[in-house]
N, C-alpha and C positions, 0 to 999 in steps of 0.2 A: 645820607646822600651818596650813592654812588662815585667814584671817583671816572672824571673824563679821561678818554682815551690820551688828549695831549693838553699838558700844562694850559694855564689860563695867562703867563707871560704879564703879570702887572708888575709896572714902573715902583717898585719899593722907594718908601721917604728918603732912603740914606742913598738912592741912584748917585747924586752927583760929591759924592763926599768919599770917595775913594776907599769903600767899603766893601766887605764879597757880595757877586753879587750871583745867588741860586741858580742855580738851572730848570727852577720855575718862575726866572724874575726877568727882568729883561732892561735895560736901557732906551733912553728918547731916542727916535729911530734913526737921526741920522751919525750917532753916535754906533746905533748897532752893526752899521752899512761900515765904519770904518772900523770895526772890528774883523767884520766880516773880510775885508781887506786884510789887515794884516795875518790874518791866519791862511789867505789865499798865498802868500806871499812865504812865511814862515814854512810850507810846504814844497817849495817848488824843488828843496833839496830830494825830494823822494819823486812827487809828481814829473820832474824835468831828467835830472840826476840817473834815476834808475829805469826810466823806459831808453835814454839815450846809451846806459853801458851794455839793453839787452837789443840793438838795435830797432825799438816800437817805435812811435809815432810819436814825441811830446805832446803834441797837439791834440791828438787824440786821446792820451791818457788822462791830460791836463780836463777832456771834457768827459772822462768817464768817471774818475773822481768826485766831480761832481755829483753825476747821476747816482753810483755807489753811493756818497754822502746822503744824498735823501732818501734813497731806500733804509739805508741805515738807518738813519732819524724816523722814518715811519715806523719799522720793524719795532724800535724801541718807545714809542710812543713820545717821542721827544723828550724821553728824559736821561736819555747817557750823552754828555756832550764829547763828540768828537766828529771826526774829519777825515776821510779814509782817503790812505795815498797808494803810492804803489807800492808792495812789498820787495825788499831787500833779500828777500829770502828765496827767491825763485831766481834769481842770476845767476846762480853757478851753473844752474841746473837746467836753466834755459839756454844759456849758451855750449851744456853738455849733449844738452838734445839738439839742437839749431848747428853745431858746430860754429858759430857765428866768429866773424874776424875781431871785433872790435869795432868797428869803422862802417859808417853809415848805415843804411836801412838792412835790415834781416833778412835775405833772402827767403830762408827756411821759418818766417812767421808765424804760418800757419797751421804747423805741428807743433809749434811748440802754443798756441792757445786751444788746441786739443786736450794737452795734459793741464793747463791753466783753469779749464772749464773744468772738467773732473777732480781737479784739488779742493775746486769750491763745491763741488757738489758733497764731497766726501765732510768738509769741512762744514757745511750746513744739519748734513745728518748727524756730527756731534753736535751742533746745536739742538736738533731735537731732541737726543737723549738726554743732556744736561736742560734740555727744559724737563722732561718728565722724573728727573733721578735728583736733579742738584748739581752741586761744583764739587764735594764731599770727594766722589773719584776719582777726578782729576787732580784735585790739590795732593791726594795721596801718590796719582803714579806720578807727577811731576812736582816735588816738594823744590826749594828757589835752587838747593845743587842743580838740579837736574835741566830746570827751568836757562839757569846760568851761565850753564855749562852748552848746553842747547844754542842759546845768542850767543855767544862768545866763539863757538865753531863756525858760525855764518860769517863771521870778519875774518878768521884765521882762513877760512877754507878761500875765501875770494882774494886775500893778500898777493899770491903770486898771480893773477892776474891784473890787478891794477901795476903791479913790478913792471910785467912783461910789456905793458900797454902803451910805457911812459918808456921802454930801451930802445925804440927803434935808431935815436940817436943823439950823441951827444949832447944836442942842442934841445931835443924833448927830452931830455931828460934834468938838466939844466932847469929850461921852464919850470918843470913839474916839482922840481921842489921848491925854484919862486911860489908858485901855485900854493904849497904846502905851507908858507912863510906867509903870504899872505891872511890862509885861512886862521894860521894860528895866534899873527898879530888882530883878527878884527875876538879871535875869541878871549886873548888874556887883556888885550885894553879896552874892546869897546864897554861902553856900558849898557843898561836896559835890556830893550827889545833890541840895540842894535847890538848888542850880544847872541841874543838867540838869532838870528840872520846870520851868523858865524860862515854858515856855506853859501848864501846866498851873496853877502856881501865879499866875501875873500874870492869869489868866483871872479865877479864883477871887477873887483882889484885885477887879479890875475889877467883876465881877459884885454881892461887896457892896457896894461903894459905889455902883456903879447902883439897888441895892435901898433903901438908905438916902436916897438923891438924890431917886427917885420914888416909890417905895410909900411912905417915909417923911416928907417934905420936901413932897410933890405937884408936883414938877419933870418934866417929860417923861412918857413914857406906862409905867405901872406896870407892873410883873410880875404875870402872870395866873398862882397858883400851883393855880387849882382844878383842872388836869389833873392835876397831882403826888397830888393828895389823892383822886383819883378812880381811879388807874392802879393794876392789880392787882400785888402782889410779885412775881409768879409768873405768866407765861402766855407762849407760845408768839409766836418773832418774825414779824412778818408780811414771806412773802413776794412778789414781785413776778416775774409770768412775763414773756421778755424777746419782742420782736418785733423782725425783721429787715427792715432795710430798708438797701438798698444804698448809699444817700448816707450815713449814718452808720455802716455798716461802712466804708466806703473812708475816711471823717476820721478815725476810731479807731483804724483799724489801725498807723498810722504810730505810733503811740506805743509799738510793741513794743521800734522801737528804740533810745526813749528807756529803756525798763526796761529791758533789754541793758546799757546804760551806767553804770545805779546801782546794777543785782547784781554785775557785773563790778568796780564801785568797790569794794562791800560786800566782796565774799570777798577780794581783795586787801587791802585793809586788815587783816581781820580776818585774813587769813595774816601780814602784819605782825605784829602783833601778838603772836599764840600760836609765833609763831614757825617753825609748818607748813606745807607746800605742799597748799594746798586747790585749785590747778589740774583736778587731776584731776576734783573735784565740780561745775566750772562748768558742763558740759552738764546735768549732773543737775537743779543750782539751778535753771535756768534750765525746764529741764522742770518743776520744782515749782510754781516761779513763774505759769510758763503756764495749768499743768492749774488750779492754786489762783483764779488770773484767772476761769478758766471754769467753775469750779464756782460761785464768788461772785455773778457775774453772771447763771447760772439762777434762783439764789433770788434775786436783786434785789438784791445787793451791787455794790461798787466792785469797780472791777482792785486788784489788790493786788501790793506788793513789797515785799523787804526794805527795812528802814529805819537812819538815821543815827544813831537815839536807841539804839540797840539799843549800835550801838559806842561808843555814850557813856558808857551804864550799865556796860558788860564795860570799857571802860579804867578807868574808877574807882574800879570793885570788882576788876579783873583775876581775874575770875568768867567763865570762855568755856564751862562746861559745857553741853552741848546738851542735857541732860535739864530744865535751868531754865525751857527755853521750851517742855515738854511743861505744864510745874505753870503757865508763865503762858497755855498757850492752854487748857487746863482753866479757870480761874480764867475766861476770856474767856468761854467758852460758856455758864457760871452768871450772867453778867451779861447775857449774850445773851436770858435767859430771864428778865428781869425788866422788865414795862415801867414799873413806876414808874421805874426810875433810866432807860430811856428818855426819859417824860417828865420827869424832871429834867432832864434835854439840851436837850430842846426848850424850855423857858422861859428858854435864854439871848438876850439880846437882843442883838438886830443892830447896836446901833452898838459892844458889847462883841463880840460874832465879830466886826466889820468891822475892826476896831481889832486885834484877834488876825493876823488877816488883813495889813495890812499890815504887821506882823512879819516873820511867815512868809515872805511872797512875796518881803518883801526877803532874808531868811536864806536863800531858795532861791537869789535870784540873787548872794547871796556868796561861796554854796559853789561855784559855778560859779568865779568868780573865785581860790576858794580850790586847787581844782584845779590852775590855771595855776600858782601859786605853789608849792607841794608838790611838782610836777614839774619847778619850773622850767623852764617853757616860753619859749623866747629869741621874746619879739616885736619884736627885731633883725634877724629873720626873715622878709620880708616874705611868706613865705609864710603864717604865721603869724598874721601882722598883719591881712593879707586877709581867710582866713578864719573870726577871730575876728571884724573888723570888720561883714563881711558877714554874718553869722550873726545877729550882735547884734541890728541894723537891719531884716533880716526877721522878727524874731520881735518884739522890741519893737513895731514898725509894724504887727502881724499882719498881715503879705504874704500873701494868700490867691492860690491857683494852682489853676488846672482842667486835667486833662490827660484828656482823653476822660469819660470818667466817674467820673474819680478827682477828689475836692475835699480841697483841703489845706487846713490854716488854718495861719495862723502859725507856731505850734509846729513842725506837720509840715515846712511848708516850708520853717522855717529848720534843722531836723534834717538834711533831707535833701540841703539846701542846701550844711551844712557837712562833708557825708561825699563827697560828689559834686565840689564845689571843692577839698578836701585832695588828693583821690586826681586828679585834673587837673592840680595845682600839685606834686604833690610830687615827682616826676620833674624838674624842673627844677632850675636850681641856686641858690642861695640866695643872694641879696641884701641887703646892710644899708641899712636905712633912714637916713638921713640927717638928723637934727632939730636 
């Protein structure tokens, strides 16, 4: 018998007995709906977090998310469970094309979802080849150095701007390491799930006692909550049509192969895990991901990709069903459709995001590191050593490169830096370092 395009989703005998539960099983439905919730929720670090440091829309991102997430879920025929947020890896690079300040809406928007759109489109036509060829090529030009070394430049390269974001003065700066204290007491004490909420609950932390500091106290500049009280429950996200222009297509696009790197992370892991061979879905994912990229980007969304938190919530619920992330990107697009909790978004203050921000960007460049470790990657190896070293040092330094009409920044160059150097060095024979 043929196998159906999407799982058949039956309640298994062991549902209620805190056992894993497949990504072709499912839970009593209203069981599913408060799953689906928590992973709406477990997300808003990237969904909220990363369209407000490129100044987008939360609100809008928060409902293209969604829409991504079921395309993704179709593409794959509902059986890779995940949840597509906003990508982290288009921030440097969007605020290098936007020249953006930091600080409310994006003037220059709609250049930079120009280059947004053509990252995903580039990023889907690897999806087609790794549907017709396999993973086999990639696993070779990106082995976990490279992989590692790649994420771990995306936090170093962004460090001096959450620095800068949080100096304007004493007192934001001050905050921002409250900010930083708080996220780090909800990560070493809380426990569970309220562990994984690490950004979203130390936010929250932060934020009232910014509220209590100035609106109460009269210490620094107060929260303006009259937009909260003026924004309707209910109305339609505003979108944003994108404009092409070829210098911020050509810096954009190189971060398809940054997303390459962290879907490839995603469904391996998450094959780990459930114990299944998801190989066979990576051209698919990887088509989701793209088309999802470019649809986001017509209405004025970020690139979007699979996320970390997603594998964090499924290992400590050992909940992989992929129908959970149908009820959490339904849940996304109801909140998509609300600008008060919009402008709830919007009156968080900059030296609490800047503060948030320097979290994150570090947690970025540790998973980078953590990479190396998990694989253990011998940097005994001076092939190894190279180029990780070299990778580091272009992306932290933002090395920017021109090659005819192509402009790299940082990010790009040290991505392609570190794919271009492996594959030069790796035919050679291997050396120990001597310390």
């Amino acid at each position: 018998m043929a196998q159906s395009f999407f799982p058949r989703w039956r309640v298994p005998p062991h549902a209620t007995q805190g056992r894993v539960i497949g990504p072709d099983e499912r839970l009593p439905w209203p069981q599913m709906v408060a799953m689906g919730v928590q992973h709406v929720v477990a997300m808003f670090g990237s969904t909220v977090l990363a369209p407000l440091l490129m100044g987008f829309d939360p609100n809008l991102c928060i409902f293209m998310s969604g829409i991504g997430t079921l395309l993704f879920f179709v593409l794959v025929g509902g059986r890779v469970p995940s949840y597509l947020g906003s990508s982290f890896a288009f921030i440097g690079l969007v605020i290098a094309v936007t020249g953006y300040s930091g600080h409310g809406p994006n003037p220059n928007l709609a250049v930079a979802l120009g280059g947004i759109i053509a990252c995903g489109v580039v990023y889907a036509l690897i999806g087609l080849v790794v549907s017709a060829l396999g993973t086999r090529w990639i696993e070779t030009l990106m082995p976990p150095v490279v992989t590692g070394s790649i994420v771990a430049v995306i936090g170093l390269n962004l460090a001096p701007m959450a620095v800068k974001g949080v100096s304007a003065s004493a007192f934001d700066s001050w905050m921002a390491l409250v900010t930083v204290l708080c996220v780090s007491a909800v990560a070493v004490f809380a426990r569970g799930m309220w562990q994984r909420l690490l950004i979203l609950l130390g936010l929250l932390a932060a934020y009232a006692l910014y509220a209590i500091v100035t609106n109460g106290m009269g210490l620094g500049r107060p929260i303006d909550f009259s937009a909260v009280s003026q924004a309707a429950w209910l109305g339609m996200p505003r979108f944003t049509a994108p404009v092409f222009e070829l210098h911020a297509m050509t810096l954009l696009v190189p971060v398809a192969i940054i997303l390459v790197a962290e879907n490839l992370g995603h469904i391996k892991a998450v094959s780990a895990m459930t114990g299944r061979n998801l190989d066979g879905y990576v051209g698919r994912a990887f088509i989701g991901d793209g088309l999802a990229t470019v649809v986001s980007g017509f209405a004025g969304g970020t690139g979007v990709t699979t996320y970390a938190e997603n594998i964090g919530v499924m290992a400590v619920t050992r909940i992989y069903s992929t129908l959970v992330f149908v009820f959490a990107a339904l849940i996304a697009l109801v909140l998509g459709f609300s600008p008060k909790f919009g402008a709830v978004i919007q009156t968080i203050p900059s030296p609490v995001l800047g503060g948030v921000s320097i979290v994150v960007f570090g947690l970025i460049a540790v998973t980078g590191a953590r990479i190396w470790v998990v694989n253990k990657v011998d940097f005994s190896d001076n092939r190894n050593l190279i180029v990780a070293a070299v990778t580091l040092v272009l992306g932290a330094g933002d090395f920017s490169l021109k090659i005819g009409g192509l402009a790299l920044g940082g990010i790009g160059t040290a991505t392609f830096g570190a794919i271009i150097l492996y594959a030069l060095l790796r035919r050679q024979p291997a050396r120990t370092t001597v310390v």
